[in-house]
C-alpha positions as CSV (number, residue, x, y, z in Angstrom):
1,X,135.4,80.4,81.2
2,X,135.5,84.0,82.3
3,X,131.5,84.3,83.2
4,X,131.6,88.5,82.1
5,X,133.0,87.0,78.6
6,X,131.0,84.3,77.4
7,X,132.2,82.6,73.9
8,X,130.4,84.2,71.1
9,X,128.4,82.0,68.6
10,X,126.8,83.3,65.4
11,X,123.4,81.6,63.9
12,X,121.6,82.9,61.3
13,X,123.0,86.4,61.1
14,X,122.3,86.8,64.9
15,X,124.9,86.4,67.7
16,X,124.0,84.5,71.1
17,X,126.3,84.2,74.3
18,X,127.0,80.9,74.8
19,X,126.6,80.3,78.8
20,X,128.2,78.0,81.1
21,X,125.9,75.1,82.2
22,X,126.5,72.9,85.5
23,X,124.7,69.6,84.9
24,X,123.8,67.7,87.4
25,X,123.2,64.1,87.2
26,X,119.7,62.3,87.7
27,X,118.9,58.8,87.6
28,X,118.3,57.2,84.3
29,X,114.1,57.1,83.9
30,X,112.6,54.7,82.1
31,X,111.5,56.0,78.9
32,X,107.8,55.7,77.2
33,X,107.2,53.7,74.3
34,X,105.3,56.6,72.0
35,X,104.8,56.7,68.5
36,X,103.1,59.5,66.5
37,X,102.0,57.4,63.4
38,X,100.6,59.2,60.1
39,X,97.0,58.7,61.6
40,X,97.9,60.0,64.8
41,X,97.9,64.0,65.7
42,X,99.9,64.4,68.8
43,X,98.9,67.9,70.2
44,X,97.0,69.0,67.2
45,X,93.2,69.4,68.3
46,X,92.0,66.3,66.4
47,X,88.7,66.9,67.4
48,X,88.1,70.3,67.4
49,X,87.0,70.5,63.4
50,X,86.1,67.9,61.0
51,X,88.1,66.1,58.8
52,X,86.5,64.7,56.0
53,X,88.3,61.3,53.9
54,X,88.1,61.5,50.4
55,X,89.3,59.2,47.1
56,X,92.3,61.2,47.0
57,X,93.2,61.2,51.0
58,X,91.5,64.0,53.5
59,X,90.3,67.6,53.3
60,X,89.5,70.1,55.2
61,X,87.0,73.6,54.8
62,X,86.6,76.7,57.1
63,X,85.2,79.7,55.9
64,X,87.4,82.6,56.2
65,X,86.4,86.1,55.8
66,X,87.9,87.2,52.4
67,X,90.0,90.5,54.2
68,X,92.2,87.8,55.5
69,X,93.0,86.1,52.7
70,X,96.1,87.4,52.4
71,X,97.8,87.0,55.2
72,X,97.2,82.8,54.7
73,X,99.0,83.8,51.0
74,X,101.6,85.9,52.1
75,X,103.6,88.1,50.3
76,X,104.3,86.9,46.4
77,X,102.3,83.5,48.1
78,X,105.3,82.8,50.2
79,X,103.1,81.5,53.5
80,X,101.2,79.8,51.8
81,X,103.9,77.9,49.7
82,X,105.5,77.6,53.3
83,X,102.2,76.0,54.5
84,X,101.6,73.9,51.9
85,X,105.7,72.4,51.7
86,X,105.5,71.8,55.3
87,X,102.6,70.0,56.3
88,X,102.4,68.4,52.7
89,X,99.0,69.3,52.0
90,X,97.0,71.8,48.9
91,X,95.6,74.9,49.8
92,X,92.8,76.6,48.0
93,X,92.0,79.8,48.4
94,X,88.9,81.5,46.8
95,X,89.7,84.7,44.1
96,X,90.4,88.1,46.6
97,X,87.0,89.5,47.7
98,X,85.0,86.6,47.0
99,X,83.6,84.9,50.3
100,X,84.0,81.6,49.9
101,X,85.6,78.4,51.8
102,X,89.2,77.5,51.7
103,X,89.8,73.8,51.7
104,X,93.2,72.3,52.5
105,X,93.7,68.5,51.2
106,X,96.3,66.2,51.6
107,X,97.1,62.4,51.6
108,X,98.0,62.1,55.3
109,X,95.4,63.1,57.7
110,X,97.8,64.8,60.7
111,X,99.4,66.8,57.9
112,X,95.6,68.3,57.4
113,X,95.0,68.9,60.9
114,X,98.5,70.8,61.1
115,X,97.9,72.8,58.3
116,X,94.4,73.9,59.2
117,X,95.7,74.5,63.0
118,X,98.1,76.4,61.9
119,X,95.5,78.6,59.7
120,X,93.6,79.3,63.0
121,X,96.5,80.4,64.8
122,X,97.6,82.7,61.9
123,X,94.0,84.3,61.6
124,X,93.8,84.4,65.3
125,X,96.5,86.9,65.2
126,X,96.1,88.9,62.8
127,X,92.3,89.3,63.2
128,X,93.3,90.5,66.9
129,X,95.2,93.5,65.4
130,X,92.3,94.6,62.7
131,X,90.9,97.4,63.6
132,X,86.9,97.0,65.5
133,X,84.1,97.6,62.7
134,X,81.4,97.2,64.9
135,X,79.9,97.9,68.7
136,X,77.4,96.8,71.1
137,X,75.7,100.1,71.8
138,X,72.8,101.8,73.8
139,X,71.7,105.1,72.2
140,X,71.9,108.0,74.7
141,X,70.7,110.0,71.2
142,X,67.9,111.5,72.5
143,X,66.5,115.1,72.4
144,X,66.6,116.2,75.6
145,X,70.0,114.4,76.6
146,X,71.1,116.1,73.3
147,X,69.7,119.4,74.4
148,X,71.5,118.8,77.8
149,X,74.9,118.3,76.3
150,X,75.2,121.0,74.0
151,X,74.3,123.0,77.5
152,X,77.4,121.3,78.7
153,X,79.4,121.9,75.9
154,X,78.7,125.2,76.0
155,X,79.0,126.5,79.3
156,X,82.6,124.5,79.1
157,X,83.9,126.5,76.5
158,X,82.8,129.7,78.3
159,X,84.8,128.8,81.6
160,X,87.1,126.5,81.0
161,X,88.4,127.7,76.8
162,X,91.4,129.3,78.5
163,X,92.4,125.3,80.4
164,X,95.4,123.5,78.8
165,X,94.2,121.6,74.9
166,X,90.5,122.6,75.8
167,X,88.5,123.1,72.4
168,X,85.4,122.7,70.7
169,X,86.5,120.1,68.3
170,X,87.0,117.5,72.0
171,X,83.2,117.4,72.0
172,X,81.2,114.1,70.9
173,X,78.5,114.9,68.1
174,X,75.5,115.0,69.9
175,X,73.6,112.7,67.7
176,X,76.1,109.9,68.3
177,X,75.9,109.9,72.2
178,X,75.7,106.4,73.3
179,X,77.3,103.6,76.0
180,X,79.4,101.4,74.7
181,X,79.3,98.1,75.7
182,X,81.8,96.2,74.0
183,X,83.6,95.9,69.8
184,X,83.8,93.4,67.4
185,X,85.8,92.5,64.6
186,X,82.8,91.8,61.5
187,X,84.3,91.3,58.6
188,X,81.5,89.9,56.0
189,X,78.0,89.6,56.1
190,X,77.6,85.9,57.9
191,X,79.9,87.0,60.6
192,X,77.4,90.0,60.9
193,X,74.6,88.1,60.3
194,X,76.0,85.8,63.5
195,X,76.1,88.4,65.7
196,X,72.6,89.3,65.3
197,X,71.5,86.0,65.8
198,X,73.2,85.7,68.9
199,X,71.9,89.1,70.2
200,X,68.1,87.9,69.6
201,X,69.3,84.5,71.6
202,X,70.6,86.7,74.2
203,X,67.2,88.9,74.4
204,X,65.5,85.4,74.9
205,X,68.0,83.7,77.3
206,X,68.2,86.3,80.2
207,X,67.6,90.6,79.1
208,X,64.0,89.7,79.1
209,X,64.1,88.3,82.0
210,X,66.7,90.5,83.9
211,X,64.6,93.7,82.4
212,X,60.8,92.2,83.1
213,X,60.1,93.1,79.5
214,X,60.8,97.0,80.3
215,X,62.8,99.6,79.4
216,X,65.5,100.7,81.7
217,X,65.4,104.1,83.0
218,X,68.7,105.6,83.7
219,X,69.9,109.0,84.6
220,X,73.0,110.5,82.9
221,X,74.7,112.9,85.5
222,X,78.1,113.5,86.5
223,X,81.3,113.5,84.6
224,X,84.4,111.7,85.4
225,X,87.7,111.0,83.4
226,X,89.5,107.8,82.7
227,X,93.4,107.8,83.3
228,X,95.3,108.8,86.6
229,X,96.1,112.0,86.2
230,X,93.0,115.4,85.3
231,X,95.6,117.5,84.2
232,X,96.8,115.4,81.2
233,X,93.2,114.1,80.2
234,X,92.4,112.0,77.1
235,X,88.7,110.6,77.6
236,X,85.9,112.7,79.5
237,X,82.7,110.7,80.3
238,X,79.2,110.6,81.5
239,X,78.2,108.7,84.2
240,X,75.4,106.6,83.7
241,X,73.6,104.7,86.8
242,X,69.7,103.1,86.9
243,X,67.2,105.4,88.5
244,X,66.0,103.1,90.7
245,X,69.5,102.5,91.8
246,X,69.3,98.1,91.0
247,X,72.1,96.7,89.4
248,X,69.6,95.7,86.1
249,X,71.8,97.6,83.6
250,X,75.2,96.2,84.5
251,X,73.9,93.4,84.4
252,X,72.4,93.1,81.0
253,X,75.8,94.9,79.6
254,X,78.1,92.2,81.6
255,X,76.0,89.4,80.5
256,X,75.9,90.1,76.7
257,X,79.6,90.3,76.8
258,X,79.9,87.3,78.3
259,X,78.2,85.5,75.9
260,X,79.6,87.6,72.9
261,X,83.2,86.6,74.4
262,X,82.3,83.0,74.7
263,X,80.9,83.0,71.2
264,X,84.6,84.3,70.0
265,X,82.6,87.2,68.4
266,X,84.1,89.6,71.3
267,X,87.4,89.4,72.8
268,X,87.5,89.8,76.8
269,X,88.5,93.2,78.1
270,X,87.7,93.8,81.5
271,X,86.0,91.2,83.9
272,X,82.8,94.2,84.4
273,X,81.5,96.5,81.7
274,X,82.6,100.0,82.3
275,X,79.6,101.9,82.0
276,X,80.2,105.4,80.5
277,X,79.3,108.0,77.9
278,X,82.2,109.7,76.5
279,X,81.2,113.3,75.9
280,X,85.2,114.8,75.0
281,X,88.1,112.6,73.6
282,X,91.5,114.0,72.2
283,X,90.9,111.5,69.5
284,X,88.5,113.9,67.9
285,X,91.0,116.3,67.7
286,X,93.5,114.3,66.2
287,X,91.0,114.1,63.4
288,X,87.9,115.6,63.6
289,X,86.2,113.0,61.4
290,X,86.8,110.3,63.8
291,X,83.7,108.7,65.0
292,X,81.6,111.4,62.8
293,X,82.1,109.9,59.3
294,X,83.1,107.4,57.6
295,X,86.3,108.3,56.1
296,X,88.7,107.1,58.5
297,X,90.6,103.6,58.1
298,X,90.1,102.6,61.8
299,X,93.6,103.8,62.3
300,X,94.9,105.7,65.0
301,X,98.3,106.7,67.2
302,X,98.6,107.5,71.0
303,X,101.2,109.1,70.6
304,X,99.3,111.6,68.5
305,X,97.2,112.3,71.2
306,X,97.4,116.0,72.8
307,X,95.8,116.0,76.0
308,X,93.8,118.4,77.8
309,X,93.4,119.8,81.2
310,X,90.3,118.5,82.8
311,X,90.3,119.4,86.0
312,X,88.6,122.7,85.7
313,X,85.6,121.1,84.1
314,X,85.7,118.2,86.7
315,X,85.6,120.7,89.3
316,X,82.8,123.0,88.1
317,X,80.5,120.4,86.3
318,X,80.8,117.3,88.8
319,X,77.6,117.3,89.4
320,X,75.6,118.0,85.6
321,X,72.7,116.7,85.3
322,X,72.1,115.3,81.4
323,X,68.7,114.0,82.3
324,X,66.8,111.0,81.9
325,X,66.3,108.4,79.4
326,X,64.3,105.1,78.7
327,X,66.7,102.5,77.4
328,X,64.7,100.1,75.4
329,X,67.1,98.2,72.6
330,X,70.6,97.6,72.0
331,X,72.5,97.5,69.0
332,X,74.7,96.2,66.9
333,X,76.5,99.5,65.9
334,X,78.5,100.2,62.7
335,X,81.2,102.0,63.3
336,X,82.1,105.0,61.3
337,X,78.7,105.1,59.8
338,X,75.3,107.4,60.1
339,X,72.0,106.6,59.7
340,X,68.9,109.1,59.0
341,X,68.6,110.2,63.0
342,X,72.5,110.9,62.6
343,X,73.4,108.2,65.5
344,X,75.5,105.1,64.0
345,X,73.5,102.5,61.6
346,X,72.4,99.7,63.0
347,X,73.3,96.5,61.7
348,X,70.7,94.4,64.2
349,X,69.1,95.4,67.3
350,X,67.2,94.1,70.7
């Protein structure tokens, strides 16, 4: 067989080269007795939820937020019919919008635990591409930071308005200044609701203990940007370190992302929290209501992104000071929201 022209073979509307093997020969191995009967689950976590036994054979609940009920139904029902016709098992799903349990039954036991695994790794997936709805957040709101970065904003303009994509939408609203320390995907109240019970375990199990009870003090100084290259600048932040130069803040921030992680509330990012207040993002530009309002669907392109050139404002403001400020609670941010102060309503708080 000429190797350069391999025989053609056509499956399912697709066309695959079909490649010369050399097999080699082994000694015959002894083969072991295994048998998957209808009680067993072979690699299906058996143990990892409950299945119940019924009159009619076994059933399974999970609660599912309702904004993914339709990716289990699929379009006209067709993953769900698929579902259902493959592991031989019932699905019931409550009406759109209504939060409420779905339940999968079905006379054989594995076909229960494959139908619900199979449910996880669907929502798994498609939960990973919604779009965040909520934030752990210190406020950096305050007046005299605010003050401070108005100063900023305008002494930028002044020197730097003439710089490459350098305007006055870039600039963060002032009464939304914060550090963010990690996003989460909330979609109805009890998954909201979890997250703040978590965050009041978390002020019990170390911040107390790692802040003695105190606020932190931290000074805001400094900006910095966040890809490799000033001239072609996306994100300009503020740096944020503890005044009495410890470690206390990072490690409050890593910690509650560690456990937010290890909840599955919070999905891992970086191994440390990258402690930063953005202060100009192209994002804003793109649409000047992103991150102000609530009008935007979450959505947004790179691509879209015009970039700006930072290096300028690196140069000459390297050193501005934003001031001080006592840090004393974090939150469970809303994304896309305001409350009466104009900084993002809180949802829970420690």
């Amino acid at each position: 067989m000429d190797v350069l022209r391999p025989p053609l073979v056509r499956i399912g509307g697709r066309v695959y080269r079909k490649n010369l093997l050399q097999e080699r020969a082994f000694p015959r191995e002894e083969e072991e007795d295994f048998y998957a009967g209808p009680g067993d689950c072979t690699d299906e976590p058996c143990d990892a939820f409950v299945v119940e036994e019924t009159e009619r054979g076994f059933q399974c609940r999970l609660e599912v937020p309702s904004p993914l009920y339709k990716y289990i139904i699929g379009k006209k029902g067709e993953t769900k019919k698929r579902l259902e016709a493959e592991t031989r098992t019932s699905i019931s799903i409550p009406k759109p919008g209504v939060e409420g349990e779905i339940v999968i039954t079905g006379q054989q036991r594995s076909g229960v635990i494959s139908a619900r695994t199979r449910i996880d790794v669907l929502l798994d997936s498609f939960r990973k591409k919604q779009p965040f709805t909520h934030f752990l957040s210190f406020a950096l709101n305050q007046p005299a930071i605010q003050e401070k970065f108005l100063q900023f904003k305008e002494e930028v303009l002044e020197k730097c308005s003439k710089d490459h994509g350098v305007s006055s939408s870039l600039f963060q609203n002032p009464a939304k200044l914060h550090l963010t320390l990690g996003t989460l995907v909330l979609l109805n109240e009890q998954e909201i609701q979890k997250a703040c019970d978590l965050l009041q375990r978390c002020k019990e199990d170390f911040v107390d203990q790692i802040t003695g009870g105190q606020p932190l003090t931290v000074e805001v100084a400094g900006v910095e940007y966040m890809n490799d290259d000033p001239t072609m600048t996306d994100v300009l932040y503020a740096k944020v370190r503890m005044k009495d130069g410890s470690d206390r803040l990072q490690m409050v921030a890593d910690q509650l992302v560690e456990r937010f992680v290890a909840s599955g509330l919070m999905l891992k990012e970086w191994d440390r929290v990258k402690l930063h207040a953005t202060v100009m993002n192209t994002l804003f530009r793109k649409d000047p209501t992103e991150e102000r309002n609530n009008t935007m669907t979450g959505k947004s392109s790179f691509k879209e992104r015009e970039s700006f050139n930072g290096q300028n404002i690196l140069k000459l403001f390297e050193n501005f000071h934003f001031g001080e400020v006592q840090l004393d609670s974090v939150r469970l941010s809303q994304r896309f929201s305001s409350d009466a102060s104009g900084y993002y309503a809180t949802s829970g708080q420690l």
